[in-house]
C-alpha positions in Angstrom: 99.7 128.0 67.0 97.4 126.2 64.1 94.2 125.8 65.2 91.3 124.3 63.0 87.6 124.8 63.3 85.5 122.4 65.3 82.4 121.1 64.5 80.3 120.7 67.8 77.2 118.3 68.1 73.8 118.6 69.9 70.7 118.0 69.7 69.4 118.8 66.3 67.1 122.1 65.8 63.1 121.0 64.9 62.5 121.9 61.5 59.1 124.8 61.8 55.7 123.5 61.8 54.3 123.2 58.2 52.2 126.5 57.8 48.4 125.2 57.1 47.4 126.0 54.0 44.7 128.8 53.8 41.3 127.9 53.9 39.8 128.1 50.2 38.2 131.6 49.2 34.1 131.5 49.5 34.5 134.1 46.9 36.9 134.0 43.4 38.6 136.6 43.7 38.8 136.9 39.3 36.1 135.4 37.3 36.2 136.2 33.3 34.9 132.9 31.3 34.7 135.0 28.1 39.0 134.8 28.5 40.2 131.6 26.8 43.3 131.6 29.0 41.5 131.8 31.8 38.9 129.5 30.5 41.1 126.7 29.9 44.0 127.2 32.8 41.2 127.4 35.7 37.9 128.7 34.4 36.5 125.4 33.1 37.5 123.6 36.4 35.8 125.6 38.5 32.6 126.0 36.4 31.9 122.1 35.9 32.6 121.7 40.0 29.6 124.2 40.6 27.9 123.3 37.8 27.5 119.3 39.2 27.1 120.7 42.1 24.2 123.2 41.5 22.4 120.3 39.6 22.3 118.1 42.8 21.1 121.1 45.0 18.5 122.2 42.5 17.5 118.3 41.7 16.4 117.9 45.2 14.8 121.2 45.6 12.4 120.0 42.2 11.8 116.8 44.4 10.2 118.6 47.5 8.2 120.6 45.3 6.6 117.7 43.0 6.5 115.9 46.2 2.8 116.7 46.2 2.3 114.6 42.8 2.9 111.7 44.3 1.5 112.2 47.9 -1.8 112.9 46.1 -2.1 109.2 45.2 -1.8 108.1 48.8 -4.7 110.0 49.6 -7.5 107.3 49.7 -11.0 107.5 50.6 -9.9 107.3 54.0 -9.3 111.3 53.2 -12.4 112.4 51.9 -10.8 114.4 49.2 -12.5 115.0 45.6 -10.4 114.6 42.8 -11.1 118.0 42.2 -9.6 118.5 45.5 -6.4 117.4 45.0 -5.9 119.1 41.5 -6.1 122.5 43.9 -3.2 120.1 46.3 -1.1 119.9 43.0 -1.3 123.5 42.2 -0.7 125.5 45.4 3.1 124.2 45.4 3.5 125.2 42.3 1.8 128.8 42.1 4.1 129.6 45.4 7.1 128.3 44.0 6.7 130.8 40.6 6.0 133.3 43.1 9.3 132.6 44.9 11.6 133.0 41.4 12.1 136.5 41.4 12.9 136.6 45.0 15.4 133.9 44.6 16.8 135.3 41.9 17.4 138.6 43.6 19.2 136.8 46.0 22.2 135.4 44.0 23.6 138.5 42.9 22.9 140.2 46.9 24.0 137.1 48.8 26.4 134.9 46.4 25.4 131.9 44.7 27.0 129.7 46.6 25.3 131.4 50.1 22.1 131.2 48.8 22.3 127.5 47.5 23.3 126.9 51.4 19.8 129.0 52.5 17.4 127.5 50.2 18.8 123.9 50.4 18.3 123.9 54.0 14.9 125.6 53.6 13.6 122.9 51.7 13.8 120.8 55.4 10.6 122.9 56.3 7.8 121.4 53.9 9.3 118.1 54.4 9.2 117.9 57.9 6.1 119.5 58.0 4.3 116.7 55.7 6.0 114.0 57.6 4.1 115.2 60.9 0.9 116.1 59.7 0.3 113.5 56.7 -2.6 110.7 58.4 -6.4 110.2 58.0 -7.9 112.3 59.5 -5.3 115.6 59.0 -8.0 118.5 57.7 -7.9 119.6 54.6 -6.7 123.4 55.3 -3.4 121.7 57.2 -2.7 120.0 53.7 -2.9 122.9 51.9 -0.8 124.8 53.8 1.7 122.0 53.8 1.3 121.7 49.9 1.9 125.8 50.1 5.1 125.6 52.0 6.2 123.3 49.8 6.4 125.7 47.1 10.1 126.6 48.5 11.6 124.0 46.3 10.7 125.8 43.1 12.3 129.0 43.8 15.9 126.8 43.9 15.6 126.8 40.1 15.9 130.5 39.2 18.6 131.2 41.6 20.5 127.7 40.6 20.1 128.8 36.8 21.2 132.8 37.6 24.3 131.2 39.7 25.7 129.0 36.3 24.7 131.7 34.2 27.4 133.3 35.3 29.9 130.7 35.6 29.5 130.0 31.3 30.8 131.8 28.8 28.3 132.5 25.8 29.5 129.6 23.1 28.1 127.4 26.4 25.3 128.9 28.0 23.0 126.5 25.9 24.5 123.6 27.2 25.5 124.6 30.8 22.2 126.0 31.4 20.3 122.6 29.9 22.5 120.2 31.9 21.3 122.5 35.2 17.7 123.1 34.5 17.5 119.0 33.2 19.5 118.0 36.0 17.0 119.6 38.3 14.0 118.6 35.9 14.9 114.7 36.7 14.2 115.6 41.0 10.2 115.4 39.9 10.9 111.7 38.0 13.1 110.9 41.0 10.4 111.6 43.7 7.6 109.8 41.9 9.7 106.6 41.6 10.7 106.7 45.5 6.7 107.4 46.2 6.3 104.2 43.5 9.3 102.0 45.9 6.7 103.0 48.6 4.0 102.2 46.9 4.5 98.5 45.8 6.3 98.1 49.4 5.3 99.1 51.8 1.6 100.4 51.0 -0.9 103.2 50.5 -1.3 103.4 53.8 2.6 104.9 55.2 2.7 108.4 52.9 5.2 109.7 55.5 8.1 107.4 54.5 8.4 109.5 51.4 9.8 113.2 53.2 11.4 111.1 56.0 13.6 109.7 53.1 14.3 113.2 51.9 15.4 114.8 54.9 18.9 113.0 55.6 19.5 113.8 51.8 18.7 117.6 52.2 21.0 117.8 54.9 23.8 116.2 52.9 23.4 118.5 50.2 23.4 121.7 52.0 26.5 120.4 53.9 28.1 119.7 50.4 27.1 122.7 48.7 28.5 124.8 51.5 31.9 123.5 51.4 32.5 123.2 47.7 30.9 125.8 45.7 31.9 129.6 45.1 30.6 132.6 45.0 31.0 134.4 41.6 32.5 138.1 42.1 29.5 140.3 41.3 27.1 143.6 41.5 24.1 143.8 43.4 22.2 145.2 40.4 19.6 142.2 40.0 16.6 144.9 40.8 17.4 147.3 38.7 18.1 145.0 35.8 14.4 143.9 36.6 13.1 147.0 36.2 15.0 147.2 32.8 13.8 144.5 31.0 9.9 145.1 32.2 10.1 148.1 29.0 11.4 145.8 26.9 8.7 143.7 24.7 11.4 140.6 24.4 11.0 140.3 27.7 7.3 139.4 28.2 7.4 137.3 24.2 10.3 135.1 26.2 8.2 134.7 29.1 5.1 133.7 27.6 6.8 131.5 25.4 8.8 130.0 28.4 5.0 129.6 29.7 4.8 127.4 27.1 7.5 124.8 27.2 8.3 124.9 30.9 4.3 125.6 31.8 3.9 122.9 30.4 6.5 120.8 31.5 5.7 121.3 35.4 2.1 121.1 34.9 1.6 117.9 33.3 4.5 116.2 35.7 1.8 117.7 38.7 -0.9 116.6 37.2 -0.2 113.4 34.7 -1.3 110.7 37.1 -4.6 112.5 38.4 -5.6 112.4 34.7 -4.9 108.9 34.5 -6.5 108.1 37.4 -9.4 110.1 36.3 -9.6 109.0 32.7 -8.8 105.7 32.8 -9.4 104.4 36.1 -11.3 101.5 34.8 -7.5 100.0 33.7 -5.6 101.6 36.0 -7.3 101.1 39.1 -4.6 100.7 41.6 -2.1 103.4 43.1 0.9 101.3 41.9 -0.3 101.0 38.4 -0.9 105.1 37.8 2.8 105.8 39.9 4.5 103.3 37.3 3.4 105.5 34.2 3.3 108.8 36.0 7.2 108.5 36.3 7.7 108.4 32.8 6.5 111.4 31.3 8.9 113.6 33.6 11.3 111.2 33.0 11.6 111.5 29.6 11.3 115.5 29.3 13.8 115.8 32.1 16.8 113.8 29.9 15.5 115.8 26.7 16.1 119.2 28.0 20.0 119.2 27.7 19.5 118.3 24.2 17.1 121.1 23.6 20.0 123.7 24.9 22.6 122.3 23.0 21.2 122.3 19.6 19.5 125.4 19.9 23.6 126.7 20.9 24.0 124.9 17.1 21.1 126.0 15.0 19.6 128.5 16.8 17.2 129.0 19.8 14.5 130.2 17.8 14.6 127.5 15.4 14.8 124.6 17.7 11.5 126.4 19.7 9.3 126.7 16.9 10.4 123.4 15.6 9.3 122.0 19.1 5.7 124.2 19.5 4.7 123.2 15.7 5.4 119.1 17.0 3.9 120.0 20.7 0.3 121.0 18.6 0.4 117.7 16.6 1.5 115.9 20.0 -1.7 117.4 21.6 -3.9 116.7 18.9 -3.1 112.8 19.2 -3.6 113.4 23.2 -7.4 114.8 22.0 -8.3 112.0 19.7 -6.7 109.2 22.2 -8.9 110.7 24.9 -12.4 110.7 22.5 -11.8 107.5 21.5 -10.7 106.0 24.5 -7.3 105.1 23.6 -5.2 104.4 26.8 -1.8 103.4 24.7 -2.1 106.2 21.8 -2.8 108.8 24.8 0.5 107.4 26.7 2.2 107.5 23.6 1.2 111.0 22.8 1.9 112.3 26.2 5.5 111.0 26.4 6.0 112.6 23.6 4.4 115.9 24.8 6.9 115.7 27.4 9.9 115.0 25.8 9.1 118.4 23.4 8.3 120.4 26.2 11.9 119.5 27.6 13.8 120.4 24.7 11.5 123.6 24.4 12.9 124.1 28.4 16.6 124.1 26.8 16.0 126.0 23.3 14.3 129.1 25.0 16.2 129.4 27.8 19.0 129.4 25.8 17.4 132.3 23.8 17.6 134.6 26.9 21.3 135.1 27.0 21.9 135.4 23.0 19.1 137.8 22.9 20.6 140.5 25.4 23.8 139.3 23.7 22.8 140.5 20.5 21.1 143.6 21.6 24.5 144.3 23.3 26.9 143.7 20.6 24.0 146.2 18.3 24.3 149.1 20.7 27.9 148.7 20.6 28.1 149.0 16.9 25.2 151.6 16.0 25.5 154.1 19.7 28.9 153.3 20.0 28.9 152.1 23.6 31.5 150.3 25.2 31.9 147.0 24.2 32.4 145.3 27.6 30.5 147.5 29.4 27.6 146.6 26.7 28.5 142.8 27.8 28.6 143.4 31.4 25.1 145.3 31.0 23.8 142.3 28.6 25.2 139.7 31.3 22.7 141.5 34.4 19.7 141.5 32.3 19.8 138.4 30.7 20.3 137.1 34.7 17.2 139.3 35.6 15.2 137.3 32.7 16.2 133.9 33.5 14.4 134.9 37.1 11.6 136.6 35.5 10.1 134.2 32.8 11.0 131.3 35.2 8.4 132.9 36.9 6.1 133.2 34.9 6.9 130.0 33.1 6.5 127.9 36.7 2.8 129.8 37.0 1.9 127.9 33.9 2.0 125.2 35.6 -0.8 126.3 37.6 -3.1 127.3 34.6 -2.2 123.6 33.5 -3.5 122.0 36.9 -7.1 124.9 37.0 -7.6 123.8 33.5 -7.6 120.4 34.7 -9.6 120.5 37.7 -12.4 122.4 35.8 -12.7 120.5 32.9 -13.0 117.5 34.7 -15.5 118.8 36.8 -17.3 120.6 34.3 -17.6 117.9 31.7 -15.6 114.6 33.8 -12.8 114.4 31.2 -10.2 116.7 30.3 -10.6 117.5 26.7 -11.6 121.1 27.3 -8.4 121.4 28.5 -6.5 119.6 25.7 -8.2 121.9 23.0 -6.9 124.7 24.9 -3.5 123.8 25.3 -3.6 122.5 21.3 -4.4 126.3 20.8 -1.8 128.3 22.8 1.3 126.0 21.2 -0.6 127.1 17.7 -0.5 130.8 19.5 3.4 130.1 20.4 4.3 128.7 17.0 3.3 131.7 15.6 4.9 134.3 18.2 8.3 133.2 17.6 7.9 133.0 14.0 7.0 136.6 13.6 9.7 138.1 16.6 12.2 136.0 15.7 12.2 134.4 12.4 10.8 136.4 9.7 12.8 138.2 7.7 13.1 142.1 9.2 15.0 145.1 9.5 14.1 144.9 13.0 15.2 141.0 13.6 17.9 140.5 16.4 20.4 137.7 14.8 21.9 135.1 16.7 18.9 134.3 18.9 
C-alpha cells in the first residue's frame, strides 16, 4: 500500500533565551597604540572614551584642591585670620597634594587606571564633606588647616590621570593627548572659583558651605561614571623600579625643575592670585565679589592654553616651544614688577593673564618633553648597544610614566614656594615685589637650562625632544 508522510501539528517549540551578552572586560585584553591597524580599527576609540573621561575625573579632583582659593575669600573678620594666615590656608593643599603624586602614580601601574580613577574620585568626598561641617565663625584655626590639608587628595588625581593616558597615546600624540588631560583638569581651579563667585554675588559671604555641598553630588556622579566606562590598560607593576631609574639620570631632575617652573607656577598663582589682589589693591577692589570676578580669569586663561602648548611643542619641538615661553614669562613678570611700583591695577592684570596663559602652554611643551626624551634615549641605545628595539620602547614607556609622576611632584611643590614667597614678602615689606623679582630670576634661571641641555648644538644633545 502507498503511504505518504504526515506532517503533524502542535504547539510550536520556544525559540532559547537570547544569551546576555558578556559583561565588558575591566581590563583590554591587547593594547598596542604604536600599531596603526590597531590604532585606527579599535585603538583610537577606546583612547578618546578614557581620555574624556579621565579629564572629567581629574577636572573635579583640581576643583577640591583649589577649593581653598576661593574659601579663603569667605573668611571675613568674623574669622580672625591674617592675611598672612590664609596664604599658609592656600598652601597646605597644595604641598600635600605634590606629596601625594608619586604615590598616585605608583598606583596606576599596581591597581589599573581605571581602579584607581574609581579610588581617588571617591576620596576626594573626604575634604569636601569635611569643609562643609566644620566651615563657620568661630571654627579654630588648626581645624582649617587640617581641612585645607586633607584637601590636598585632589592633586594627586593629576599624576595618576596623566600616567593612565600616557599609556593609552601613541608617541606622534602624546603632546596633544597629554595637553587636552592636564588642561582639561587645569580648567577644575577656574571652574571652582566661578561657583564660589555664583555664591558670592548670591547668596553672600556669609554661606561658604554651599560651595563643597555643590560638589559632593558631582563627585559621586563621576566616580559612578568612571567606574563603568573606563579600562584598565594591560600593564607591569614596574612603576618603583622605574622610579629608582630615572633618580641617576640628570634629565630627570632638569625636567623637574623646569616643570617647577611652568606648572609651579601655574598652581601657585591660581592659589594665590586673589589674596594679592586683595592685598595690593584693596583700595579698588574692596569687596569679595569684585577680587572672585578677576581671580577666575587668570586660571582660566592658562587652563585653555595648555592644549596648545602640547600640540605645538608635538610640531616644533618641546624644547623650543619651553624656552620660547620662559624667555616671554621673564618679560611677563617684569611688567607684573613695574605695574606693582607704580601702582598700576590694569597693566598688572594685564601682565598677570598673560603670565598665566605662558605658564599653561609651558604645562603642555614640557610635559610633552618627558615622553620624547626617554623616547630618544631609547631609540639611541637601540642603535649604538644594540638593544632590542621594543624592548628599548617598552623600557622608555615605564620611565617616561615614572617621570610624569615625579616632576608632577615636584612641579605641584612649586606651588608652595609661590604661596611662602607670598606670605613673606607681604609681611616683610606689605607688597609682593620681593617675590616678583624672585620669580623674574628663576624663569631667567629656566631659560637658560633648557638652552644649554637641550638646544645648543652638542655631541651629547638628545634630538627630538
Amino acid at each position: 500500500m502507498r503511504t505518504w508522510p504526515v506532517r503533524t501539528t502542535g504547539p510550536a517549540t520556544p525559540p532559547p533565551p537570547p544569551r546576555p551578552a558578556p559583561p565588558r572586560a575591566r581590563t583590554l585584553t591587547e593594547w598596542r597604540p604604536e600599531d596603526p591597524a590597531f590604532w585606527e580599527r579599535a585603538g583610537a576609540r577606546i583612547a578618546r572614551r578614557n581620555l574624556w573621561l579621565s579629564v572629567l575625573t581629574e577636572h573635579i579632583g583640581f576643583s577640591i584642591w583649589s577649593m581653598w582659593s576661593v574659601l579663603v575669600l569667605f573668611l571675613g573678620p568674623e574669622y580672625g585670620i591674617d592675611p598672612a594666615g590664609k596664604f599658609t590656608l592656600t598652601a597646605v593643599p597644595t604641598a600635600v597634594g605634590a606629596a601625594l603624586r608619586l604615590p598616585y602614580t605608583a598606583a596606576v601601574g599596581r591597581f589599573g587606571g581605571r581602579n584607581w580613577t574609581v579610588v581617588s574620585a571617591l576620596l576626594l568626598l573626604l575634604p569636601t564633606a569635611f569643609v562643609a561641617v566644620v566651615l563657620e565663625p568661630g571654627v579654630s584655626y588648626s581645624t582649617l588647616l587640617v581641612a585645607a590639608a586633607v584637601a590636598g587628595v585632589g592633586g594627586g588625581n593629576f599624576a595618576s590621570s596623566m600616567a593612565n593616558i600616557n599609556a593609552f597615546y601613541p608617541q606622534r600624540l602624546k603632546g596633544r593627548a597629554l595637553g587636552i588631560n592636564a588642561g582639561g583638569g587645569n580648567l577644575g581651579v577656574p571652574a571652582v572659583q566661578l561657583v564660589g563667585l555664583l555664591i558670592l554675588a548670591t547668596a553672600g559671604a556669609a554661606h561658604p558651605r554651599l560651595l563643597p555641598l555643590i560638589y559632593l553630588p558631582l563627585i559621586a556622579l563621576t566616580a559612578v561614571v568612571a567606574a563603568l566606562r573606563m579600562d584598565n590598560v594591560p600593564t607591569t607593576r614596574e612603576t618603583g623600579h622605574a622610579l629608582r631609574e630615572i633618580t641617576r639620570d640628570r634629565h630627570t631632575w632638569v625636567m623637574s625643575l623646569l616643570y617647577l617652573g611652568t606648572f609651579g607656577s601655574f598652581i601657585g598663582f591660581g592659589f594665590a592670585f586673589g589674596l594679592v589682589l586683595q592685598a595690593q589693591f584693596h583700595d579698588q577692589l574692596d569687596t569679595p565679589v569684585k577680587v572672585a570676578c578677576l581671580t577666575v580669569l587668570g586660571p582660566l586663561l592658562g587652563s585653555l592654553a595648555r592644549p596648545f602648548g602640547g600640540a605645538w611643542a608635538d610640531r616644533h619641538g618641546g624644547a623650543r616651544v619651553t624656552l620660547a615661553t620662559f624667555a616671554a614669562m621673564t618679560a611677563g613678570t617684569a611688567l607684573i614688577l613695574t605695574a606693582s611700583r607704580l601702582h598700576l591695577p590694569a597693566l598688572f592684570l594685564g601682565a598677570f593673564a598673560a603670565l598665566f596663559v605662558l605658564s599653561g602652554i609651558g604645562n603642555g611643551s614640557t610635559y610633552r618633553m618627558i615622553p620624547a626624551l626617554h623616547r630618544a634615549k631609547a631609540r639611541d641605545r637601540a642603535l649604538t648597544g644594540g638593544a632590542d628595539p621594543a624592548a628599548a620602547e617598552a623600557a622608555a614607556h615605564r620611565r617616561a610614566t615614572a617621570l610624569i609622576g615625579l616632576a608632577g611632584a615636584i612641579g605641584a611643590f612649586g606651588g608652595v614656594l609661590v604661596n611662602v614667597a607670598f606670605r613673606q614678602s607681604f609681611l616683610t615689606f606689605h607688597n609682593g615685589d620681593a617675590a616678583y623679582l624672585v620669580f623674574l630670576a628663576f624663569y631667567v634661571a629656566c631659560s637658560a637650562l633648557t638652552w644649554i641641555v637641550y638646544l645648543r648644538p652638542s655631541r651629547h644633545r638628545l634630538s627630538g625632544v
